[in-house]
C-alpha positions as CSV (number, residue, x, y, z in Angstrom):
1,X,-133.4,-25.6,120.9
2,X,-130.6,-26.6,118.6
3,X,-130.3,-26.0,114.8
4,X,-128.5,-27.8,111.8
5,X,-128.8,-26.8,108.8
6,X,-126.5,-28.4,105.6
7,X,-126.3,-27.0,101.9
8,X,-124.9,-28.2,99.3
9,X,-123.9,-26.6,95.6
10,X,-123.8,-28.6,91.9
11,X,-121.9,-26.3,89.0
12,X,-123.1,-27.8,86.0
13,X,-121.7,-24.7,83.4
14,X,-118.8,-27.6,82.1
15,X,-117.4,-31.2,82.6
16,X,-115.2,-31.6,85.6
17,X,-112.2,-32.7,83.8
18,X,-111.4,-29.5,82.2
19,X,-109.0,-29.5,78.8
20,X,-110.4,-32.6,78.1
21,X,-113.0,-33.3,75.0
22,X,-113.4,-36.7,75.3
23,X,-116.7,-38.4,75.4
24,X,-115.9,-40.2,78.8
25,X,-114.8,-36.5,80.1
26,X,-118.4,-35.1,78.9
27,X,-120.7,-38.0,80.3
28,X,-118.8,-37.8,83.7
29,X,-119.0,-33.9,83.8
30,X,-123.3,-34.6,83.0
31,X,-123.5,-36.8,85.6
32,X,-123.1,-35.0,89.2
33,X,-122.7,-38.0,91.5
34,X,-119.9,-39.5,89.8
35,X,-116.6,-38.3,90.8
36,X,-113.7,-40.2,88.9
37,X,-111.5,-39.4,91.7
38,X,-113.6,-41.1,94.0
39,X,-113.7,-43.8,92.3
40,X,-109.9,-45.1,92.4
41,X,-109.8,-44.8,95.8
42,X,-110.1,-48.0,97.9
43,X,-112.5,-47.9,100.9
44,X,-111.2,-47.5,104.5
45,X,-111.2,-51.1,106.2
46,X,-113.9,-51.2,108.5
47,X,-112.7,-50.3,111.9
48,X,-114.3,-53.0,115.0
49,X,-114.6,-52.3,118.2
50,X,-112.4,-54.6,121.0
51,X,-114.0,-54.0,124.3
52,X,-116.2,-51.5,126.1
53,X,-114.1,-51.5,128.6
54,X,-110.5,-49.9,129.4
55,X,-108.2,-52.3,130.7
56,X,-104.2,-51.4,131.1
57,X,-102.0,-54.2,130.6
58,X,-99.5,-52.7,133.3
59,X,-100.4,-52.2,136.8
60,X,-98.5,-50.8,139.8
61,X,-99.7,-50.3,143.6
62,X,-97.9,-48.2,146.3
63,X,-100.0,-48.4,149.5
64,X,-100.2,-49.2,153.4
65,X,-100.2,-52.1,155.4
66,X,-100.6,-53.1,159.2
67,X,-98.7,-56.1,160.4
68,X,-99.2,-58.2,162.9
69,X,-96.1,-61.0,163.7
70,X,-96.8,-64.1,165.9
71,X,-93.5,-64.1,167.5
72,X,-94.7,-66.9,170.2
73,X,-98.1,-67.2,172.3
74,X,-99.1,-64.2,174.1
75,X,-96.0,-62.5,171.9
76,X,-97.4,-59.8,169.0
77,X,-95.3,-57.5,167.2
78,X,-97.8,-54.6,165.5
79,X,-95.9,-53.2,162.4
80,X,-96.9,-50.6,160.2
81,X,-95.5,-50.0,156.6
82,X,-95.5,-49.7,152.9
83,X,-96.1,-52.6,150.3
84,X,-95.3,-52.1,146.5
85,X,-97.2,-54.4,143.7
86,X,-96.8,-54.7,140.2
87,X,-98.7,-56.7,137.3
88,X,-98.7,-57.7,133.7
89,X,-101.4,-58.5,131.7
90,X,-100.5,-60.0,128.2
91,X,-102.0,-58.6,125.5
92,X,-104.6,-56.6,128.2
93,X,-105.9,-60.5,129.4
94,X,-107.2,-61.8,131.7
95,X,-104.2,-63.7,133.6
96,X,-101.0,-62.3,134.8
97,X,-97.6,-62.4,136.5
98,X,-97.4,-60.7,139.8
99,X,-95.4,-59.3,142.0
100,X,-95.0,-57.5,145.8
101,X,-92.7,-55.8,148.0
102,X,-93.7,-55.4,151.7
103,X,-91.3,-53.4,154.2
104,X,-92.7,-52.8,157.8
105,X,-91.5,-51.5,160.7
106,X,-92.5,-51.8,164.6
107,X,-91.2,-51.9,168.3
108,X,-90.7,-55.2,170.2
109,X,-90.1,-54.7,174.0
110,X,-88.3,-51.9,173.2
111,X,-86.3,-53.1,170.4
112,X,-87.2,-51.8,166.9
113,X,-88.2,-54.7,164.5
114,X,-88.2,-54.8,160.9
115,X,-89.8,-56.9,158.5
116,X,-89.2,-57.1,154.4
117,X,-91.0,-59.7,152.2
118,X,-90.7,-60.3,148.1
119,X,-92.9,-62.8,146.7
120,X,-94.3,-63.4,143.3
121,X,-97.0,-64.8,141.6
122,X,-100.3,-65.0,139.6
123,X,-103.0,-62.6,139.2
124,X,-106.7,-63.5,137.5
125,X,-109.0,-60.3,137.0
126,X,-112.5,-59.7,135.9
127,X,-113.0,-56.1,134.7
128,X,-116.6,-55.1,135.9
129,X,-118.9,-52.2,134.7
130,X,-118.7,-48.8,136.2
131,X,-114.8,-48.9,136.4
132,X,-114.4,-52.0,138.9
133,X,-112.2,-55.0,138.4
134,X,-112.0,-57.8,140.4
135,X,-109.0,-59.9,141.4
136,X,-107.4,-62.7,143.2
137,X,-104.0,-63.7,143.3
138,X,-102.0,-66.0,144.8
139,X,-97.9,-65.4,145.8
140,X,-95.3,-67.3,147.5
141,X,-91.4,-65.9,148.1
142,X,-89.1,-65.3,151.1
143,X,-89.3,-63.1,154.3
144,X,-86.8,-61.7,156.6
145,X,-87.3,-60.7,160.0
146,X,-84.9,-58.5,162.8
147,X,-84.6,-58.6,165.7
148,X,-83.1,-62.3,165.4
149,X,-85.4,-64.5,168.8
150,X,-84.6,-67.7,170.1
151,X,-87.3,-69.0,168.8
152,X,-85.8,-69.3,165.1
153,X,-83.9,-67.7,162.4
154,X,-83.8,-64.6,160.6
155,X,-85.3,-66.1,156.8
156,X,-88.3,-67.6,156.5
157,X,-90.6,-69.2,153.6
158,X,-94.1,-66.4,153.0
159,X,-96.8,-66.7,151.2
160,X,-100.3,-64.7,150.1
161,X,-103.5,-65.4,149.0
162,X,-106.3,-63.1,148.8
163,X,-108.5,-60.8,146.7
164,X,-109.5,-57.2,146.4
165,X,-111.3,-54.9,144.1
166,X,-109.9,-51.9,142.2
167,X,-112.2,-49.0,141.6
168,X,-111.1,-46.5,138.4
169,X,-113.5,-43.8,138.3
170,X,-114.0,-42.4,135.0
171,X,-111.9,-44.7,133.3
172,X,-109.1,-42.7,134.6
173,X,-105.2,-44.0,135.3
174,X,-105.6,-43.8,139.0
175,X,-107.7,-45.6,141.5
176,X,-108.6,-46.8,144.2
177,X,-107.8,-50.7,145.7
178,X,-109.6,-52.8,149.1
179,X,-108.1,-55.7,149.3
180,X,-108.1,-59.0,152.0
């Protein structure tokens, strides 16, 4: 069981607005709900509300990623790494620039192979109920790839396109991403 209880006192042995013997003085000193002080005061501008939900208008993303190179047919170079990914939203919108970093590293017939990519782009995001957001984006940029084959060089053109969804328990800072 819970319990409230409010009081409230009213001295009404004088005026409020003590020294003074003015007629104004008296009537406001007879009158208990009018406070002279209150007033003059201008009311606080009413404060509205901008979203139910908590969206960040920076974003960062360290995670892993599996790699899997084409060198030729019957030719696969399995890589395992790190990518980095970072996004601004304008003004906590909707649409945003985008950008990643993916470093991976492998074995190719014995030879260690590397691969580093940098690519930027656009990110459109729906925040959900519940702490999800949905996203796509879509980034283009360069690559690099060692050891150098015969089959072609070391630079080449890249580009992503996919989706994921971010979940943010709680409305907290840090979360957790799937993405394709």
């Amino acid at each position: 069981m819970f319990a409230c209880s409010v009081g409230a006192q009213l001295n009404s042995a004088g005026p409020l607005l003590l020294g003074s013997a003015s007629p104004a003085a008296t009537a406001a000193g007879a009158m208990p709900n009018a406070n002279p002080l209150a007033l003059s005061a201008p009311a606080d501008p009413p404060q509205g509300v901008y979203g139910v939900f908590q969206d960040f208008n920076f974003q960062a993303y360290a995670g892993y990623t599996c790699f899997r190179f084409y060198e030729v047919p019957n030719l696969t170079d399995n890589m395992n790494g790190v990518n980095f990914s970072a996004v601004y939203y304008p003004r906590g919108g909707w649409l945003g620039p985008d950008g990643e970093l993916i470093a991976a590293f492998g074995s190719q017939s014995g030879v260690t192979s590397k691969f580093a990519s940098g690519m930027g782009g656009v990110r459109l995001r729906h925040s959900a109920p519940r702490g999800l957001e949905v996203w796509v984006h879509g980034l283009v940029g360069g690559a690099h790839f060692l050891p150098q084959t015969a089959y072609g060089g070391l630079n080449a053109f890249s580009f992503e396109a996919g989706g994921g969804v971010d979940l943010t328990p709680h409305h907290r800072r840090l979360g957790y991403r799937l993405q394709v």
